[in-house]
Structures are given as structure tokens and as C-alpha cells.
C-alpha distance (Angstrom), angle and dihedral (degrees) to the residues before:
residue distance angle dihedral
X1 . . .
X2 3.71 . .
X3 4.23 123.2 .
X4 4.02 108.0 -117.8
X5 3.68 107.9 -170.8
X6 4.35 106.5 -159.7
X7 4.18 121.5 -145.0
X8 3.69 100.0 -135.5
X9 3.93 140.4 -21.4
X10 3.87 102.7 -98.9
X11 4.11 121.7 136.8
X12 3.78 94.7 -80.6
X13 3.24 101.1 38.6
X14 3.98 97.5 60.8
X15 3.90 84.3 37.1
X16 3.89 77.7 63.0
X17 3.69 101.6 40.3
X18 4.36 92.7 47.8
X19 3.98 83.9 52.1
X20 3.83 104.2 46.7
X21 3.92 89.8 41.6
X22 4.02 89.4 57.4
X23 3.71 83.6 49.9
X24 3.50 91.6 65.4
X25 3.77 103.6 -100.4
X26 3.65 135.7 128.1
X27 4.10 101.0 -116.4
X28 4.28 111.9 -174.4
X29 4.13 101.2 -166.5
X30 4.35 101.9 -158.9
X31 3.76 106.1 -168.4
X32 3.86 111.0 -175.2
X33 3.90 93.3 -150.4
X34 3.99 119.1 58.8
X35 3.26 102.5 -103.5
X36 3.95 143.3 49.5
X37 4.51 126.8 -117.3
X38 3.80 94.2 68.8
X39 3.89 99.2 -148.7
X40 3.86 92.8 3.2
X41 3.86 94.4 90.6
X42 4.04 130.2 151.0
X43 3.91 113.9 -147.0
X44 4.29 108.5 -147.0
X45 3.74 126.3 -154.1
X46 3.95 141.9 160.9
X47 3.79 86.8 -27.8
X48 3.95 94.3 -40.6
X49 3.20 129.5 127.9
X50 3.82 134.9 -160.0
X51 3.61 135.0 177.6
X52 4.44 103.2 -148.8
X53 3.77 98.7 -176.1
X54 3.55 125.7 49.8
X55 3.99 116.7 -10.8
X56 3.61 104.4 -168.5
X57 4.09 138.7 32.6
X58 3.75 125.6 -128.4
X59 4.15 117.2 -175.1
X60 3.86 95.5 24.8
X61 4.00 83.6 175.5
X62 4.27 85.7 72.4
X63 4.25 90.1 64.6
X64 4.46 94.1 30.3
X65 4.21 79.9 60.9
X66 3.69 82.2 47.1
X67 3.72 99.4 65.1
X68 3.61 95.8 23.0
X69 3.67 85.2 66.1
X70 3.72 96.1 38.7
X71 3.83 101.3 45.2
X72 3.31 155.9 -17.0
X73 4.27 102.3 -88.2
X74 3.62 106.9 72.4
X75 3.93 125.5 -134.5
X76 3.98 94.5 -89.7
X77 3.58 92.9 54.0
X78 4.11 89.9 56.0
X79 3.81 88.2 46.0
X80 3.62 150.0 15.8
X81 3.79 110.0 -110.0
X82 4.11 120.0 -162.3
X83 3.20 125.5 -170.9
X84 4.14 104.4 -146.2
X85 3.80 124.9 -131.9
X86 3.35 116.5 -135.3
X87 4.17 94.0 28.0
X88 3.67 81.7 -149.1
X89 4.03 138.1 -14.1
X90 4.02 99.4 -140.9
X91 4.02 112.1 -153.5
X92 3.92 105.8 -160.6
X93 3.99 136.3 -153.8
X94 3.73 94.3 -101.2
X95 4.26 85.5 51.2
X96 3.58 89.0 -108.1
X97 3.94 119.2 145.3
X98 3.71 147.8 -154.4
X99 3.57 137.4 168.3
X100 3.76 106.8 -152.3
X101 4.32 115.1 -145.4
X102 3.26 114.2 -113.4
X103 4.35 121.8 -96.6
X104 3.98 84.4 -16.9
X105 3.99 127.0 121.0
X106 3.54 90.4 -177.1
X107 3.60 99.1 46.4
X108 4.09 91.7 44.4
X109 4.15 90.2 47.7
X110 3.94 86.4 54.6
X111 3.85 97.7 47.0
X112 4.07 91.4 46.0
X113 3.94 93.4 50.4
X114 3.98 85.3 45.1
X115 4.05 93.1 51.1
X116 3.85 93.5 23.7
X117 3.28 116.9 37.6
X118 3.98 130.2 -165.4
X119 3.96 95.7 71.0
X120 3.09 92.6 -60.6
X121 4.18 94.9 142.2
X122 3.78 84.9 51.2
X123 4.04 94.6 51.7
X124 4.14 88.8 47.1
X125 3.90 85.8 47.3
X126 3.57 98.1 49.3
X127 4.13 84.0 48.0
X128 3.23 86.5 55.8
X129 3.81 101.6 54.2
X130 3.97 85.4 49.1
X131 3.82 89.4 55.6
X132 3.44 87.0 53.0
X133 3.64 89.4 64.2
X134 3.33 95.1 50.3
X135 3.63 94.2 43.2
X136 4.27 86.6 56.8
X137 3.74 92.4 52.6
X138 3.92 101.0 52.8
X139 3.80 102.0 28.6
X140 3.17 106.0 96.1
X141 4.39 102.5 30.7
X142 3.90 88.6 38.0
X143 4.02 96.1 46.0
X144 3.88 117.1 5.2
X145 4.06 97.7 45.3
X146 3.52 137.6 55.5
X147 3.95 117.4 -101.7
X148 3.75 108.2 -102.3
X149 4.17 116.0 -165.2
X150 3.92 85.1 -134.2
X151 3.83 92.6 64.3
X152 3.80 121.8 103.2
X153 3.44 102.4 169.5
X154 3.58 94.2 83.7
X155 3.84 98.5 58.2
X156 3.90 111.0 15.5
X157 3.88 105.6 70.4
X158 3.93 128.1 30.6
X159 3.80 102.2 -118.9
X160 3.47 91.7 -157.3
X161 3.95 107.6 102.2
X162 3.74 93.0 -140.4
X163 3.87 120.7 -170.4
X164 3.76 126.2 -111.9
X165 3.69 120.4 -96.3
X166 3.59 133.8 -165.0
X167 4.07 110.3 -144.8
X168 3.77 127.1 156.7
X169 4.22 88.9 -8.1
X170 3.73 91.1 -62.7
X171 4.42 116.1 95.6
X172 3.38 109.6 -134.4
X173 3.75 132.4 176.4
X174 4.32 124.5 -131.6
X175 3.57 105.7 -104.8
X176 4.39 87.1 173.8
X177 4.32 135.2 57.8
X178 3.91 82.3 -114.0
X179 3.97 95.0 48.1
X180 3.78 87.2 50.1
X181 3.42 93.9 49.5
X182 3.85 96.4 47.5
X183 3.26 97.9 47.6
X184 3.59 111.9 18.7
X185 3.74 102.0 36.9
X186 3.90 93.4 29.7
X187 4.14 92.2 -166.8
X188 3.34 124.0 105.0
X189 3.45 88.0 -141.4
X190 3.64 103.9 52.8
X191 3.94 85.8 41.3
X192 4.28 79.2 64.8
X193 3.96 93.9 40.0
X194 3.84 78.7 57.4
X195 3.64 103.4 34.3
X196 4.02 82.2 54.8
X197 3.76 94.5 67.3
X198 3.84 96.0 55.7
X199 4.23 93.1 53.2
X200 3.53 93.5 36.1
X201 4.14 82.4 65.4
X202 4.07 94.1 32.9
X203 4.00 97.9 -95.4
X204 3.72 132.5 143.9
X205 4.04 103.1 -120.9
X206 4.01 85.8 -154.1
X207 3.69 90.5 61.5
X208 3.83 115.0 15.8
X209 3.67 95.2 124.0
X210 4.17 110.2 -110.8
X211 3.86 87.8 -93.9
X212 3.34 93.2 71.9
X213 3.87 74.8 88.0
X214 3.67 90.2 97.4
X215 3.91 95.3 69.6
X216 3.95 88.7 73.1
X217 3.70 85.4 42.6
X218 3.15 100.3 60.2
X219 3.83 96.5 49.0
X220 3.88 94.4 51.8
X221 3.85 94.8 36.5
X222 4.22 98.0 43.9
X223 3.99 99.4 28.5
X224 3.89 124.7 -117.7
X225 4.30 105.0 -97.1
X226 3.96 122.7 -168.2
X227 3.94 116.8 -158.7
X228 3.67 109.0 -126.6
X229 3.82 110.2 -113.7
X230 3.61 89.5 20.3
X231 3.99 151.0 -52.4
X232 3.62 83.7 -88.5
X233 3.75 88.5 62.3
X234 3.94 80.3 66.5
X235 3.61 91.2 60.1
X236 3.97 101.0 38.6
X237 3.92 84.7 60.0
X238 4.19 100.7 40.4
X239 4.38 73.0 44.9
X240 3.94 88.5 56.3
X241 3.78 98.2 38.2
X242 3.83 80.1 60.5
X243 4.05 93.0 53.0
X244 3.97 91.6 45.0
X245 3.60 83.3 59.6
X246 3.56 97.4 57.9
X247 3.76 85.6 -117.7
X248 4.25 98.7 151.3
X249 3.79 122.7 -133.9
X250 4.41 126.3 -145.4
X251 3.92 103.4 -169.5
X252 3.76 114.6 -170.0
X253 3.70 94.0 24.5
X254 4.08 125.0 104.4
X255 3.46 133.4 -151.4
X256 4.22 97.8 -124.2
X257 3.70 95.5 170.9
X258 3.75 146.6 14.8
X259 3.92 117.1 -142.7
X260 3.77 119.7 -153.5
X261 3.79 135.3 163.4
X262 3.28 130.0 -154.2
X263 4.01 91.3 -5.6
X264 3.42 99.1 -44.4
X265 3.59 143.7 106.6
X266 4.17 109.8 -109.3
X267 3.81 97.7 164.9
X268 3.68 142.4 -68.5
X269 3.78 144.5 -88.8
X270 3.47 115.6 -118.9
X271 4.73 133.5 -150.8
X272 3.97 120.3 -160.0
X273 3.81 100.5 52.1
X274 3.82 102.1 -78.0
X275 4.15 117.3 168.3
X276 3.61 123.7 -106.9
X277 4.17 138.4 93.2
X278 3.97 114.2 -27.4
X279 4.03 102.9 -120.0
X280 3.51 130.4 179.9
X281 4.38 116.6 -18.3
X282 3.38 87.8 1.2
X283 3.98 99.6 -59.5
X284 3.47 116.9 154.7
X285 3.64 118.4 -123.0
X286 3.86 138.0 -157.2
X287 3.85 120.6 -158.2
X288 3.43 110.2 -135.8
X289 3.82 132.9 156.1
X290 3.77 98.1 -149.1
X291 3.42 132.5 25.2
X292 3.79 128.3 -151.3
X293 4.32 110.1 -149.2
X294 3.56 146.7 -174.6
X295 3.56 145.7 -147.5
X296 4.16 99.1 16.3
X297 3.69 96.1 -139.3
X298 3.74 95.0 59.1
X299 3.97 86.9 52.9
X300 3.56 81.4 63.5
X301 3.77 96.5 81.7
X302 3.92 95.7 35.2
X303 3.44 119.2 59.7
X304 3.61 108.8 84.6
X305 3.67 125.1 -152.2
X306 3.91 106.7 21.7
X307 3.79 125.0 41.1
X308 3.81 115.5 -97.6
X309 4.11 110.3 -112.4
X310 3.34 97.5 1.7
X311 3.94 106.6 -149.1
X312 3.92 91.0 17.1
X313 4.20 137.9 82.5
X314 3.43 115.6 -139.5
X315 4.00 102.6 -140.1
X316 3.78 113.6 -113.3
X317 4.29 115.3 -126.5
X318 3.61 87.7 -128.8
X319 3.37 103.1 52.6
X320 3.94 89.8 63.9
X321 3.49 123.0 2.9
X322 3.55 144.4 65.5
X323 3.75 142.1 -149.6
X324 3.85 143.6 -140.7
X325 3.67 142.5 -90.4
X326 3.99 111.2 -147.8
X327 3.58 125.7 -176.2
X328 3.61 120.9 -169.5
X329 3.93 120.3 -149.1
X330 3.46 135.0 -146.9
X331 3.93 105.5 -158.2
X332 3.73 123.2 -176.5
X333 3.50 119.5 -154.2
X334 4.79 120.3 56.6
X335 3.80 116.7 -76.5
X336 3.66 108.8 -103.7
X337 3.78 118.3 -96.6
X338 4.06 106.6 -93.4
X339 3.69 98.1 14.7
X340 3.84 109.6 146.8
X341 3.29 127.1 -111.3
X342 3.67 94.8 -131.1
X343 4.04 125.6 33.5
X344 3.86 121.0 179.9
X345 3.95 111.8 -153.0
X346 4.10 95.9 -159.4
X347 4.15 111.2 -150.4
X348 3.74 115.5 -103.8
X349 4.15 83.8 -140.8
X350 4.12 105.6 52.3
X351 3.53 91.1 164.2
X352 4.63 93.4 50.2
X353 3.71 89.3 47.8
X354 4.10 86.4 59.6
X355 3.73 85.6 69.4
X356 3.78 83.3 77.4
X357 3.96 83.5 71.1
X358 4.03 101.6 31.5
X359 3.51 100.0 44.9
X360 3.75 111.1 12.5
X361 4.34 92.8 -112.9
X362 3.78 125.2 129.7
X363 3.69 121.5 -110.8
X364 3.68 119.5 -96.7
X365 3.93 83.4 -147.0
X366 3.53 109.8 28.6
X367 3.89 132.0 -167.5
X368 4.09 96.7 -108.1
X369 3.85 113.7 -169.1
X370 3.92 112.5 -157.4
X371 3.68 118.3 -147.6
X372 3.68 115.4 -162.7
X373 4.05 112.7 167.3
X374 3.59 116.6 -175.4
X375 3.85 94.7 -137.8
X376 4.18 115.1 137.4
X377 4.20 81.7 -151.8
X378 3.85 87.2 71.9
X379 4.00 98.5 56.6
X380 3.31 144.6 46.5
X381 3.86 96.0 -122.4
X382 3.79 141.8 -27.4
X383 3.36 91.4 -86.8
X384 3.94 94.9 72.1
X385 3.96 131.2 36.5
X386 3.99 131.1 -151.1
X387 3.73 117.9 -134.4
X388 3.89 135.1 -171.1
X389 3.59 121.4 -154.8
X390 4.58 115.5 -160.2
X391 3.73 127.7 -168.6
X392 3.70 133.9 158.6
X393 3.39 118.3 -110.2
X394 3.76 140.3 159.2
X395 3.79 127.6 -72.1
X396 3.54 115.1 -97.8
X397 3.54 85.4 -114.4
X398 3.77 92.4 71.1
X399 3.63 94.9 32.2
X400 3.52 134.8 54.5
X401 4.06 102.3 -132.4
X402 3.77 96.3 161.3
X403 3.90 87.7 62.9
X404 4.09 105.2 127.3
X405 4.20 99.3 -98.8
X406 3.84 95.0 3.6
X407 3.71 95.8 108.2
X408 3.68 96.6 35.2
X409 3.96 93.9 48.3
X410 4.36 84.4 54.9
X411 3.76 86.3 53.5
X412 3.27 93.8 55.1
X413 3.84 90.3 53.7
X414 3.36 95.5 42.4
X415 4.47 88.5 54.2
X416 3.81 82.9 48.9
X417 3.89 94.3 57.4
X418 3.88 91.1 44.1
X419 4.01 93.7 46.4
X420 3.99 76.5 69.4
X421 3.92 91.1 73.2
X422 4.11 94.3 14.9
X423 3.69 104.1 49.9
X424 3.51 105.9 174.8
X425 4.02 90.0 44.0
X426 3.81 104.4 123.7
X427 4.07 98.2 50.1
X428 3.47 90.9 53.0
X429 3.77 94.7 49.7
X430 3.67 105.5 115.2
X431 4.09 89.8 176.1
X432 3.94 141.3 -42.0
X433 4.20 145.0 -140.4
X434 3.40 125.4 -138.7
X435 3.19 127.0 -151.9
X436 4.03 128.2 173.7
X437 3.85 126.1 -174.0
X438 4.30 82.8 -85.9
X439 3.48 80.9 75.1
X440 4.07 96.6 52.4
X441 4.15 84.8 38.6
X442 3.91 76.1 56.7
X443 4.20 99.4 46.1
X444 3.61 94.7 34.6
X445 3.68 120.0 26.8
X446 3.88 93.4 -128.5
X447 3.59 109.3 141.2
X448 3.78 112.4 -102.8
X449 3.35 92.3 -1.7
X450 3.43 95.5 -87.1
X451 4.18 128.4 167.4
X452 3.55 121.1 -125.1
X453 3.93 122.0 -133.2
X454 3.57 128.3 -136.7
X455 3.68 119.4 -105.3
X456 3.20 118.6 -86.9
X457 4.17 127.8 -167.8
X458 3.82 123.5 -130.9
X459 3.57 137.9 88.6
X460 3.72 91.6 -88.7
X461 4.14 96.9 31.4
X462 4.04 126.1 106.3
X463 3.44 119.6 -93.2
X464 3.94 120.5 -179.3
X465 4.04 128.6 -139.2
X466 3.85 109.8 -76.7
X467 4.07 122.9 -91.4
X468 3.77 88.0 -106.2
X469 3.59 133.7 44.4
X470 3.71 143.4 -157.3
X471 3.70 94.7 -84.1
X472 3.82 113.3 77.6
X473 3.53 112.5 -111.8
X474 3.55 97.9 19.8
X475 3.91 127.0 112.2
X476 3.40 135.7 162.0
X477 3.82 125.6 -132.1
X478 3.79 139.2 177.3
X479 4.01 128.5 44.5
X480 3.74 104.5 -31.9
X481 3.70 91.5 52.9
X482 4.18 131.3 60.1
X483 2.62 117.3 -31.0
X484 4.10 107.9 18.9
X485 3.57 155.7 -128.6
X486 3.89 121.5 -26.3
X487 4.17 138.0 77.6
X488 3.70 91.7 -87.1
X489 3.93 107.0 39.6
X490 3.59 84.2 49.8
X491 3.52 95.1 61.6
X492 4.18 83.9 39.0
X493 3.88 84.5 60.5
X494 3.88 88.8 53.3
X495 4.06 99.8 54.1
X496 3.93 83.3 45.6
X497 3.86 97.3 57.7
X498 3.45 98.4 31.8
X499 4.39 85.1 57.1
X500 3.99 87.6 43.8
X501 4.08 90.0 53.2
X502 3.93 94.9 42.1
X503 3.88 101.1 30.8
X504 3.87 101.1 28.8
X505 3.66 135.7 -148.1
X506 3.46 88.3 -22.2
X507 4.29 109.6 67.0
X508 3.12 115.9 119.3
X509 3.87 102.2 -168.8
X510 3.33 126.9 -85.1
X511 4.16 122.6 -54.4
């Protein structure tokens, strides 16, 4: 039985913590906040209730492995998953609309030629069959094993099985979202529907690389899910898991340093008054014999005695990624029968809202996604309605959000660009929360608040510092590490380190 001491309480790193503790080991989580779900957080107010993370679930199989492997009561009886119908009603530029069926091709080609007209179902369907493709060659290096140097298939050939174009006398093929959309998808429209995908997950349309392809994929081919009472309700149950397995929580104490000897892992130092061994100046110190991290560039500065990632750079947030703005609504008056749970009001200036990416400035008309779940546990009565309003913005580090009126003048934007699908939205405002990506900086500890992507496979795609690390016995795990940002890579991230702790050098993912 080896000690694991765990940086932080986020998704992965409990998915971690539950699977290492059924593996016999003594796992210590230390969360520096006071409570556990990193970025998967629920905001409560005068009987209101608002989930300001993630809204929805894609890949539901990643957390039913999780408790099958870590006991015997399987995810649905922890929580109350629901599959939502439409997966999203999308409210374009032009005021066009569509409600798009849930986790069916079919269904979605139908309601696009209905709205769209011009075969345009049949061009998003035949998309969709190439994403597949691309989807079936990176799955399983990309998501369900660890990131080995020695692997090329990750970054030398664009997976994505784009179609030949003629342009300018020469036939090219899309190797970016926007390529596919302009020349593949040849609606404006669709070319949003796509475009969509890449902010909703914090990625430059203009130069996610054409794999990105499997982001849509996996919505239409897996189904969209909402936890009843809440995403949070994911967490509070992964959180509980971790507790049945005698796996022991610290809240309000931080990992400030990681102590190895002769490149190794021997424990860590700990802040905020945690028990263990005094060390050095009075620091306290936990022995441990691996240690689970988070966010690689913040390792950087804490490992003491060997240089963290020897021959590699762990990417700073900052330098590439942005965050997102939420405002939370408190609406009087019931939610109309048969609204959907999710509504996607697309900019009527794609190419502005890029700024976001090429010069680190909020949209004037941003992408807004409305999320409306008809859950009773999320309002006072039936007689009012809580709301949560998403865009993409820049990082905090690129953007000055604590600016007096800054945040509040973006709301305001972002209320005007939802009034397009929610009329009457204003007058029924009772009040509203802000929060900016200061707040996630806050909740998190990621730098700027920035959002973390998901991997994605080409020669131009993202790929995120390796599960393990230079220093023996220490991985990394959650967004900012292989295989990305998102509910279910998270929990990805956590089968991977748990099989590189128990099985060595030598897993290989699981068959």
C-alpha cells in the first residue's frame, strides 16, 4: 500500500483518488478551497439554483466505468441521468431556427432540411459520417491511453478525411472548422452550427485543426445527458464514491511544494495548517510516495530538487486559451411548456467575435448559450425559473474583468443576444450573478481563469503535457494534462493515472 497525496479536488482528480484507493492504496486528496468539483460548482440564492460550470454531460459511459470499477451501486443509482430532447434549439443571425433531435443523424438531417433548406441536413449528415472516421482513428491514442513521446499518430496526419476542393485551379482539402464549413458545409449557417462547437469548448474556429470535427460527433453520436438537480449532483456523488472508499479529504489546505530525492517523489509540503511532520521553517510535511498534480505549469515552481519535465514545456493558460463569462438569472414567472433545455444564440459577426482569440477583446456580439433545465431543485417554486447564460471570452490574463462596469456592461450584451430566443427576458428578471473567469482563477487556481480544451489530434491540434512526468511518481491529472478540459476527459485523465500508478510505465489504457 503506497501513500498518494492529490493537488486539488477537481473531476479527475477524485476520479483518480476513488480508483487508486480500490487498488489498495492510501490516497490523501488536499484541496486548497473548501469544497470538492474544482470548476464544476453550483451558485445558491433565495431558493435558486444554478449550476456555473459545465451544464450538460457528453460520454456518460467515462463516469458508469467509474463506479462500476469503484463499487457495487452504479452511476444511475447515485444520480438521475436525462437524456435531453432537443440537444440544443440553435437561433441563427438571419433569425432562422432549429431544434436538433437528440443522439440522432437521421432525426438532425430532417430538422436542418426542414429549417434550412437546400440539402443542407444531408451535407451536416454526411459531415457527420466523416467525423466518425476521424473520431475511430484517435479515440482510443487521443483519449483512452497515456501520451507516449514515441507516438506520431497524434500529430503527423489530419485524421479528418476531408473532401476535395477546387479553389483558385488548385483542389485542396479543409484542414480547419472554418475550411470545413466553407467549403464542405457551404451555409453560413451550418458554418455557425459548427463554429459553435469549437467556442463552446474554448477553440479558435479559424484554427481548430479539422479534427475538431469530433466535438459535434460526439454530441450526436453519444447523446447530450443533464443530471437531475444539477451537474454538481455529478460531482457530490464521484465526491462520495471517493469517501466510501476511505479515500481522506484536507479542505483549505494547498499543496505549496513537492519534495523528492534523488528523482523521486518523497512527499509534499503543505499551507493552511494541515497535520503531518514539521519540515523545514516550520512547513508541514506529508510523506507520500506518489503524488497526484494539476495544472503542469504551476508544478513548475514546486518540485524541489530536480527540474519538472525535464526536456518538455508545460504550456502556460495564458498564452492560449480563454475563459467564460456566466451570468446566472433569477426569472420570475414558469418556464414555458416545451422550452429546451439548451438554446444557442449564434453571433451575427463570426468573424468580430474571433478577436476574442487574435487580440484577447470580448465580442461585441457574442455566441450566448442559454441553459434552461426543467428541474424543481433549481427554484424556489413553479412560479419562477433559474437560467444560466455561457460565452467565451478572454482569460483574465488578457482582459481586465475586474475593471469597475466591465463585467456588468458584457452581461448586458450577453442578455441582449439571449432576448433574441427569450423575448420577454429582462421584465422577468428578478436579479442576476456575475461571474468572470476571476471568479474560476478564484475556484480553481488556473491562471486567468482560463478553460482548458480537449485534446485534439492533428499536426496543428492541442495536445496537453503527458499523465506522467519526469519525476518518478509524479503524474498529472485533470484538464491541463492528457487528455483535456471537459466532464468526461477529466474522468479519462483519472483511469489513465490511476493504471500508470498501479501498472507502471507499461499501461497501455484500458482494453
Amino acid at each position: 500500500m503506497a501513500r498518494i497525496a492529490v493537488m486539488g479536488a477537481g473531476m479527475g482528480a477524485m476520479a483518480a483518488a476513488a480508483r487508486l484507493a480500490v487498488a489498495g492504496h492510501r490516497v490523501v486528496v488536499y484541496e486548497r478551497t473548501d469544497t470538492y468539483g474544482g470548476a464544476v460548482r453550483r451558485l445558491e440564492r433565495d431558493g435558486f439554483g444554478f449550476d456555473t460550470g459545465p451544464g450538460l454531460l457528453t460520454l456518460p459511459a467515462v463516469y458508469r466505468d467509474l463506479f462500476v470499477k469503484t463499487g457495487k451501486e452504479p452511476l444511475e443509482e447515485c444520480v438521475e441521468l436525462v437524456q435531453v430532447d432537443p440537444s440544443a434549439r440553435h437561433v441563427f443571425a438571419d433569425g432562422t431556427e432549429v431544434a436538433l433531435p437528440n443522439a440522432s443523424r437521421a432525426g438532425v438531417v430532417a430538422a436542418l432540411d426542414e429549417a434550412l433548406g437546400g440539402g443542407a441536413g444531408a451535407r451536416w449528415g454526411d459531415f457527420l459520417v466523416r467525423a466518425r472516421e476521424a473520431w475511430d482513428r484517435t479515440r482510443r491514442p487521443l483519449l483512452e491511453e497515456p501520451l507516449w513521446s514515441n507516438w506520431r499518430v497524434l500529430a503527423d496526419k489530419e485524421p479528418y478525411p476531408a473532401v476535395p476542393h477546387k479553389r483558385l485551379l488548385r483542389t485542396r482539402r479543409a484542414a480547419t472548422l472554418a475550411e470545413i464549413g466553407a467549403w464542405e458545409l457551404r451555409d453560413p449557417r451550418l458554418a455557425a452550427l459548427l463554429a459553435g462547437y469549437a467556442l463552446a469548448h474554448g477553440v479558435d474556429p479559424a484554427s481548430a485543426p479539422a479534427s475538431a470535427a469530433v466535438l459535434p460527433y460526439m454530441e450526436h453520436a453519444f447523446g447530450t445527458w443533464y443530471v437531475r438537480g444539477g451537474i454538481r449532483e455529478l460531482a457530490r456523488a464521484v465526491y462520495e464514491r471517493c469517501l466510501a472508499r476511505r479515500v481522506e479529504f484536507v479542505f483549505g489546505t494547498e499543496i505549496t511544494r513537492i519534495l523528492t530525492e534523488d528523482g523521486r517523489v518523497t512527499g509534499v509540503e503543505l499551507g493552511g495548517g494541515a497535520s503531518g511532520a514539521s519540515g523545514p521553517a516550520g512547513a508541514t510535511v506529508a510523506e507520500a510516495e506518489f503524488v497526484v498534480g494539476a495544472e503542469p505549469w504551476r508544478l513548475d515552481g514546486q518540485v524541489a530538487g530536480t527540474p519538472y519535465g525535464a526536456g518538455t514545456v508545460a504550456p502556460r493558460p495564458e498564452d492560449r486559451f480563454p475563459g467564460r463569462m456566466v451570468v446566472c438569472l433569477a426569472l420570475r414567472g414558469a418556464r414555458e411548456p416545451g422550452a429546451a433545455h439548451r438554446t444557442v444564440v449564434h453571433s451575427a459577426d463570426a468573424e468580430g467575435e474571433l478577436d476574442l482569440f487574435r487580440h484577447g477583446t470580448p465580442p461585441k456580439l457574442p455566441t450566448v448559450r442559454i441553459d434552461r433545465p426543467d428541474d424543481p431543485a433549481l427554484r424556489p417554486d413553479d412560479a419562477h425559473e433559474s437560467m444560466v447564460l455561457t460565452a467565451t471570452v478572454p482569460a483574465a490574463t488578457r482582459y481586465d474583468w475586474g475593471a469597475p462596469g466591465v463585467a456588468d456592461a458584457f452581461a448586458e450584451r450577453m442578455i441582449t443576444a439571449a432576448e433574441r430566443a427569450v423575448p420577454d427576458l429582462r421584465e422577468r428578471t428578478l436579479w442576476r450573478e456575475v461571474r468572470t473567469p476571476l471568479d474560476t482563477a478564484r475556484e480553481t487556481g488556473a491562471t486567468g481563469g482560463a478553460v482548458p480544451p480537449p485534446a485534439l489530434a492533428a499536426p496543428q491540434g492541442v495536445l496537453h503535457p503527458a499523465n506522467g512526468t519526469a519525476v518518478a511518481g509524479l503524474f498529472g491529472v485533470g484538464g491541463w494534462s492528457h487528455p483535456g478540459g471537459g466532464l468526461p476527459h477529466a474522468g479519462m485523465s483519472g483511469a489513465l493515472v490511476a493504471g500508470l500508478v498501479v501498472e507502471g510505465p507499461d499501461f497501455r489504457g484500458s482494453q
